[in-house]
N, C-alpha and C positions, 0 to 999 in steps of 0.2 A: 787555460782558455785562450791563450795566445795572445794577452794584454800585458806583458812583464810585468806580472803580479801573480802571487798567490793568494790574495784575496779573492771570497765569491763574488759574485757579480748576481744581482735580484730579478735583474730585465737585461735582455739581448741589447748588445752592445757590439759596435762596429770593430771590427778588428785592426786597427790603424798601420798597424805593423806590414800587410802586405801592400802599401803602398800603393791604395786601387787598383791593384790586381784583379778581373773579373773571374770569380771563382765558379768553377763549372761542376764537378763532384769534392764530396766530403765523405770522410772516412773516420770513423771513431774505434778506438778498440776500449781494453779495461780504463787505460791511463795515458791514453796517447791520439792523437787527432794527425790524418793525413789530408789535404789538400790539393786536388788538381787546378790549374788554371787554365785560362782557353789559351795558353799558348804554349800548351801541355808539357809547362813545367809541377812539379811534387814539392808540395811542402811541408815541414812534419815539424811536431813542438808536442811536450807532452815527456812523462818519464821513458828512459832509455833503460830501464836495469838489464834488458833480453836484447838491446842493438838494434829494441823495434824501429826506430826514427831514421835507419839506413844512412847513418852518420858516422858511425863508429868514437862517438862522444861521449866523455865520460859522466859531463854533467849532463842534467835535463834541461833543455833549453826550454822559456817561459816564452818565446816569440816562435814564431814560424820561422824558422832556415830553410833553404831549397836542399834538395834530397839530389846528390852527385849522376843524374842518369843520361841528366843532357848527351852529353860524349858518348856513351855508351850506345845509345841509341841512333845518335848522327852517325858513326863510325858501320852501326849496321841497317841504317835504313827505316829503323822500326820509329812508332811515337807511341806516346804513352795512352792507351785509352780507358783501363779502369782502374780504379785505386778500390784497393780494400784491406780494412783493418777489423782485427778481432783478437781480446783478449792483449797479449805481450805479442805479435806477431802486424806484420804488414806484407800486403800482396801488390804487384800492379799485374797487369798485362798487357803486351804489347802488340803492335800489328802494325804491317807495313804502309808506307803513307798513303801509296795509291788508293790502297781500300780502305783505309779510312773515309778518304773525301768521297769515294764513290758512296758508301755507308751514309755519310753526313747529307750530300746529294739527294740520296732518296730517301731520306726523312723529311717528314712534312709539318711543319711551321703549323700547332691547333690557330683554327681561325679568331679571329678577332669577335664576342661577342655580338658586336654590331653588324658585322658582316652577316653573321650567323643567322642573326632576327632580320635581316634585310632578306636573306636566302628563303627562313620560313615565310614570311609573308609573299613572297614573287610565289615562288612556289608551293601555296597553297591547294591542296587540291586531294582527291580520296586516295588517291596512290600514294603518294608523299606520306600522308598524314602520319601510318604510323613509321616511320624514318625520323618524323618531324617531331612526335611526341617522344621518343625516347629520347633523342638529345636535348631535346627542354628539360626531360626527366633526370636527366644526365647532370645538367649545367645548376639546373635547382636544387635538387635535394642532396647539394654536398656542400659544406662550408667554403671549405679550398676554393671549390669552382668558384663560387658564390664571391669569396672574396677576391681571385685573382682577376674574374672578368673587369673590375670596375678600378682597378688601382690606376692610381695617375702615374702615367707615363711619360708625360712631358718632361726631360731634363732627368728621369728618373726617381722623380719628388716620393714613390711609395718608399725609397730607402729613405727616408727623413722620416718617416714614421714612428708620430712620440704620444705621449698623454695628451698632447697639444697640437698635433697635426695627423687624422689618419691615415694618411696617404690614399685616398680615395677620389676619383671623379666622379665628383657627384649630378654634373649637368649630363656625363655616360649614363648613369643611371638611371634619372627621370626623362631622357631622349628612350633608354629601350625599355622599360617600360610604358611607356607612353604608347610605344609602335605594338607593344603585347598585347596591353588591355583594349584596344582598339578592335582586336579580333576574337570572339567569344570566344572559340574551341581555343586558342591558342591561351589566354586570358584562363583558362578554367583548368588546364592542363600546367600553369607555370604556378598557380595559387595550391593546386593540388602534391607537386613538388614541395613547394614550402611546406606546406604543414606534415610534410613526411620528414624535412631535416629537421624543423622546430626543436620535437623531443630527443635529438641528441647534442644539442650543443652544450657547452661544456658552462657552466655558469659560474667557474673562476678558471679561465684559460691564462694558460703560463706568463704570453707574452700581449701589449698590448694590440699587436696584430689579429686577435684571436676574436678581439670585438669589431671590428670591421662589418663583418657580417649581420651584426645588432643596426647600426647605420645605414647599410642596401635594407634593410626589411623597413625601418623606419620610411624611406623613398619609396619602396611599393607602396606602403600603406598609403602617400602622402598621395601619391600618382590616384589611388584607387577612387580615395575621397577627391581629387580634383578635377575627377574627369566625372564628377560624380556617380559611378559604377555602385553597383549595394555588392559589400566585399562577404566575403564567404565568411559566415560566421566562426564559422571552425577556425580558418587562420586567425581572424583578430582574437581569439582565445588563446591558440597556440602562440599566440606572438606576446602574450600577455606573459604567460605561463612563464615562456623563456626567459621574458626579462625580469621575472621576479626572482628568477635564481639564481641571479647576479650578485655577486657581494656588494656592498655599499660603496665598498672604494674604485668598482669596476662600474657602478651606476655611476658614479661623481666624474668617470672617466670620460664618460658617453654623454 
């Protein structure tokens, strides 16, 4: 797991060992983990019995080592853009820098939730609408989305996320909701999402990130009743529903 230890580990745990390295792809195979960072160095730890860790080492190193490709790649011009492992084997592939950045360039940065609700409501109108309901549809009825839009950014506090701190903004939360329920069709259409993701969330998720999205639903509900709105009865069932099937030590969490 890249913590010089062979002990398990029960909950996700920081990798200390790369040295705040910002990590951009990960790569797993049978028994061996590869790592890109954004400064598209390879890092590899994990059993080598096949020479998968690009090392040529006889032991299995328990930390992350960088993988020799630096020079290789300065020398012809190329960087490293994907890393992939499967089984006893490891892949990269490379491509010249120019098109890299031209690539990276014209990728586009997903908006900031609040933008987003700022965007629906300006341009509210019967053209938009359905433009506008599918990315609500979009943003609501997936956990991920659900939890990535509201994570606290400041200083990067969502990696500090423990039993005892979610990593969440929660004044984000009841600002864009607040701007939702305010507008009915908009209001009807994000309530309508949730109770479409409700009955799949996982009610003992692996890591404590997983309940995140148990805390954004709590801020709807809190928003709904505060703006005194009469909430759809179906969500606050489904929202019930959800959290009863939570284990006791995942409720004592929340």
């Amino acid at each position: 797991l890249g913590h010089n230890s062979s002990q398990d580990e029960l909950r996700p745990r920081l990798v200390a060992e790369l040295w705040g390295a910002k990590v951009t792809q990960i790569a797993c195979g049978r028994f061996h983990t590869l790592v890109r960072t954004d400064s598209m160095k390879v890092y590899s730890f994990g059993r080598n019995d096949q020479q998968q860790l690009g090392r040529g080492e006889d032991s299995p190193p328990s930390v992350p080592l960088p993988v020799p490709l630096q020079q290789l790649c300065a020398t012809s011009g190329l960087v490293i853009e994907n890393i992939f492992a499967g089984g006893d084997s490891s892949f990269a592939t490379c491509v010249h820098k120019k098109d890299l950045c031209r690539r990276l360039k014209n990728d586009e940065t997903p908006p900031s939730v609040e933008n987003m609700v700022d965007t629906w409501i300006s341009g509210y109108d019967s053209k938009l609408l359905k433009k506008i309901k599918k990315e609500i549809h979009e943003t609501f009825s997936s956990a991920s989305c659900m939890n990535r839009s509201f994570l606290s950014q400041s200083k990067d506090k969502h990696f500090q996320t423990s039993p005892d701190y979610p990593g969440l903004d929660f004044s984000l939360a009841q600002s864009v909701f607040k701007k939702l329920l305010k507008e009915e069709v908009l209001s009807t259409e994000v309530q309508a999402a949730v109770v479409q993701l409700l009955p799949a969330l996982d009610g003992n998720p692996v890591g404590v990130e997983g309940l995140r999205v148990f805390l954004v639903l709590n801020e709807l509900l809190h928003v709904i009743q505060k703006l005194k709105k009469q909430p759809n009865t179906r969500l606050a069932e489904e929202v019930a529903a959800a959290v009863q099937k939570l284990s006791p030590e995942n409720l004592q969490i929340i």
